[in-house]
N, C-alpha and C positions, 0 to 999 in steps of 0.2 A: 468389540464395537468398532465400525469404521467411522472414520474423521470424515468431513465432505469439505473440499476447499474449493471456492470459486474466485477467481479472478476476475476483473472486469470493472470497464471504466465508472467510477464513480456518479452521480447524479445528486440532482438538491436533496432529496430524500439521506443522503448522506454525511449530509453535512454536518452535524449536532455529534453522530459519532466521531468523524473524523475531528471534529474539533478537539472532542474527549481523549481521542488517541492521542493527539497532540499532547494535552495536558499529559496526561502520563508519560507521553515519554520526556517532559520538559523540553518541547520543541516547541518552534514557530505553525501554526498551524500553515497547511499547504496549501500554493495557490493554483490556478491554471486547471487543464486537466489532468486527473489523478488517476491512476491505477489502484485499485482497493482488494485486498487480498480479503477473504470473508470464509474463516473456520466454521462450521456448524452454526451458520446464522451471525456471527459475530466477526465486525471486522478488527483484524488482528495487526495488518499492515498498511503499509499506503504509498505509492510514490508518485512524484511530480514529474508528469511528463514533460515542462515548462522546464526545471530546474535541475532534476532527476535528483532532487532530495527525498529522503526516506523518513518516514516516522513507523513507531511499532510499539506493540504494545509491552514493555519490559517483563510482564509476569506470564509472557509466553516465550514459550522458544519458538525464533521467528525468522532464526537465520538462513533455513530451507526453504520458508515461505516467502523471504526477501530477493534470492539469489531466482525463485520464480518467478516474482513480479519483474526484476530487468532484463531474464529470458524474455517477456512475454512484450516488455515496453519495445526491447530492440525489435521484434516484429512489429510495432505498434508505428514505433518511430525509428529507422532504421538509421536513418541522418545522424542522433544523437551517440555521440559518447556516452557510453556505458563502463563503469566502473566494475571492478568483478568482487 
C-alpha cells in the first residue's frame, strides 16, 4: 500500500488539528502562516513560515516529512533561514 503525502499551506479549516498536533507534541501551537505536511488524510507536521518553528506528531516518524516541509518553505519563502 502507497502512503499519499501532501504539503501545503495550511487554512482555518486546519486549525483544530494543528492545534492537536501541538498538543502532542507539547509544543506552543503555531502562528502566522503554516506549512502542513498531511499523511493519508492526516496531518502529521507543520511549520511556521513566520518563525520556522516545527511541530509533529511524536507517534509518527516525521523526520523525512520535516526535512520536506523546509525544502518546500525555502521555495515558499526564499529570504528565510532554513535550518537543515
Amino acid at each position: 500500500m502507497t502512503a499519499t503525502l501532501a504539503l501545503r499551506i495550511a487554512d482555518e479549516d486546519d486549525a483544530h488539528a494543528l492545534r492537536r498536533l501541538a498538543q502532542l507534541d507539547d509544543a506552543r501551537a503555531l502562528t502566522g502562516e503554516i506549512l502542513v505536511a498531511v499523511l493519508d488524510g492526516e496531518p502529521v507536521a507543520a511549520l511556521s513560515l513566520a518563525d520556522d518553528r516545527v511541530i509533529a506528531n511524536p507517534f509518527v516518524r516525521t523526520a523525512d516529512v520535516v526535512s520536506l516541509l523546509r525544502m518546500r518553505a525555502a521555495h515558499i519563502s526564499p529570504g528565510l533561514s532554513r535550518a537543515a
